[in-house]
C-alpha positions in Angstrom: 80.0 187.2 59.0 83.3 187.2 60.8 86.1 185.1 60.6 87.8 184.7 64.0 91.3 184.9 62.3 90.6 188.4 61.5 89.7 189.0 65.3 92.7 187.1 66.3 95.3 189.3 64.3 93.3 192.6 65.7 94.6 191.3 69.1 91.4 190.0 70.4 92.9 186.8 70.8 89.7 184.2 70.8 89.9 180.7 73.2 87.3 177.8 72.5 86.1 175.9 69.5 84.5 178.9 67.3 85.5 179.7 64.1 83.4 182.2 62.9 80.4 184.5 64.0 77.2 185.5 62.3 75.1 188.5 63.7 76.7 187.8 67.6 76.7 184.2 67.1 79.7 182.1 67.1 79.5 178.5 65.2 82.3 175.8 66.1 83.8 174.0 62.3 80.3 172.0 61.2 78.7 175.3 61.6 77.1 174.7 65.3 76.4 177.1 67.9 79.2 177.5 70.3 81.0 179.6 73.4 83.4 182.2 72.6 85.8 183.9 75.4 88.2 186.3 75.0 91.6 186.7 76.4 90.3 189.3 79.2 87.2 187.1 79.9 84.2 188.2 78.4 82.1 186.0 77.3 79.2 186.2 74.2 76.2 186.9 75.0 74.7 183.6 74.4 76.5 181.6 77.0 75.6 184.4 79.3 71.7 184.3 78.0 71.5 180.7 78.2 73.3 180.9 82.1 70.1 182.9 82.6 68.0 180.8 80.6 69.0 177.3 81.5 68.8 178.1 85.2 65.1 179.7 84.7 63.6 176.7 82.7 65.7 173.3 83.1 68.2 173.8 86.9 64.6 172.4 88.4 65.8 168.9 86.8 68.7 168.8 85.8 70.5 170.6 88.9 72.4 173.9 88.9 75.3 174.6 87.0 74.3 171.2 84.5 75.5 169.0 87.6 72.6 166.9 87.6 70.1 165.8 90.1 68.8 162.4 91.9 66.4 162.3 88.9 67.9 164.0 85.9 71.4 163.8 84.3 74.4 166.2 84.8 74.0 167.9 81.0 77.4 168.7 81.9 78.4 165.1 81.4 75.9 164.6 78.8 77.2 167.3 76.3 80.6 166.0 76.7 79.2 163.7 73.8 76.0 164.6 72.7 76.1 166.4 69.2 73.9 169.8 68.7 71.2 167.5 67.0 71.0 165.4 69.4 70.2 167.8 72.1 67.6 169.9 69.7 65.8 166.6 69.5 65.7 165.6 73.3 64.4 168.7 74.1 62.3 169.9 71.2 60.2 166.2 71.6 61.4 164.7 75.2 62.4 161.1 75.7 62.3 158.2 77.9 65.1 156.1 78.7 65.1 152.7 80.5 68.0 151.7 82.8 68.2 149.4 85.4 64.3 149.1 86.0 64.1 152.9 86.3 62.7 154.8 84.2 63.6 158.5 83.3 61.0 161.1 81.2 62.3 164.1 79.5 59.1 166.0 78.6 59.3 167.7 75.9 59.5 171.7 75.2 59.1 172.1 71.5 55.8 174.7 72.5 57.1 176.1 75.4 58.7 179.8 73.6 60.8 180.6 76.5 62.9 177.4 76.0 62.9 177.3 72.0 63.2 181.1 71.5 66.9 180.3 73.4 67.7 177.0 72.8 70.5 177.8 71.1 71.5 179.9 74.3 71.2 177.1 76.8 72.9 174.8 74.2 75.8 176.8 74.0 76.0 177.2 78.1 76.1 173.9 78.9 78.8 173.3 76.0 81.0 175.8 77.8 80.1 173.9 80.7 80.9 170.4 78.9 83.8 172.0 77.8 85.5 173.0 80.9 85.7 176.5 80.1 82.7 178.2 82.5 82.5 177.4 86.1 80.1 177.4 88.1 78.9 180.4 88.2 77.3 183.1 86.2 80.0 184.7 83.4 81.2 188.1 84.9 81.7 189.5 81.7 79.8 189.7 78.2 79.5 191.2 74.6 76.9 193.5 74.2 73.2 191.9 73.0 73.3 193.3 69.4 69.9 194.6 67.8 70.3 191.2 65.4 69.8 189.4 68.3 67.3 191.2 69.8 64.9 191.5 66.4 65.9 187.4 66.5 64.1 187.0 70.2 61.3 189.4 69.3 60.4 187.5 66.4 60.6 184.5 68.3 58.3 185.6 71.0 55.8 187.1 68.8 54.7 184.2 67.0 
């Protein structure tokens, strides 16, 4: 575990909400995953990974960039508010909401392994997005996919 201070006064000067990172991840103060970007832009790998993963699985619905679509909601908007829970549970089981007469269906992905094996990637994506701090476009620069990570996707995919 690192403590972002100690980055900080090695002059790697860190922007955003993290406070700490655990084998390439960095968690905001409750211990959530989060963006991290340095001073000369790069970006962690798993706002990178989940650019690449949220625009592989979810853009279909919910638009590019998190902007939303004529059916789906900008999660761009919606993560402005919604807590890390919160989104685990919408997508792990799905959810229907009622407005207006309409109705709207999340399904859910809690089986589908290329969603839940990064949702902590997307998550963290849209955040920067909710956030303000990621256009829209694909990060330019990013850390290095450490072997934790990788043994962490492996894992994932093999079960």
């Amino acid at each position: 575990m690192v403590f972002l201070g100690a980055l900080a006064a090695a002059g790697s000067v860190i922007a955003g909400p993290a406070v700490k990172s655990e084998d390439g991840k960095y968690l905001d103060k409750d211990g959530n995953p989060t963006w991290n970007k340095k001073d000369d832009g790069t970006w962690d790998w798993y706002t990178f990974s989940g650019y690449r993963r949220y625009h592989a699985e979810c853009h279909v619905c919910h638009g590019p960039d998190g902007e939303g679509s004529t059916y789906a909601p900008a999660l761009r908007v919606s993560l402005q508010t919604m807590t890390y829970d919160q989104f685990q549970e919408t997508v792990v089981n799905g959810r229907t909401v009622h407005t207006s007469g309409k109705e709207s269906v999340m399904p859910s992905f809690g089986t589908n392994k290329n969603v839940m094996c990064y949702i902590d990637d997307i998550y963290v994506y849209l955040k920067a997005r909710a956030d303000g701090a990621l256009a829209r476009a694909r990060p330019e620069k990013r850390e290095a996919k450490i072997d934790a990570i990788k043994q962490y996707e492996d894992a994932c995919m093999a079960n």
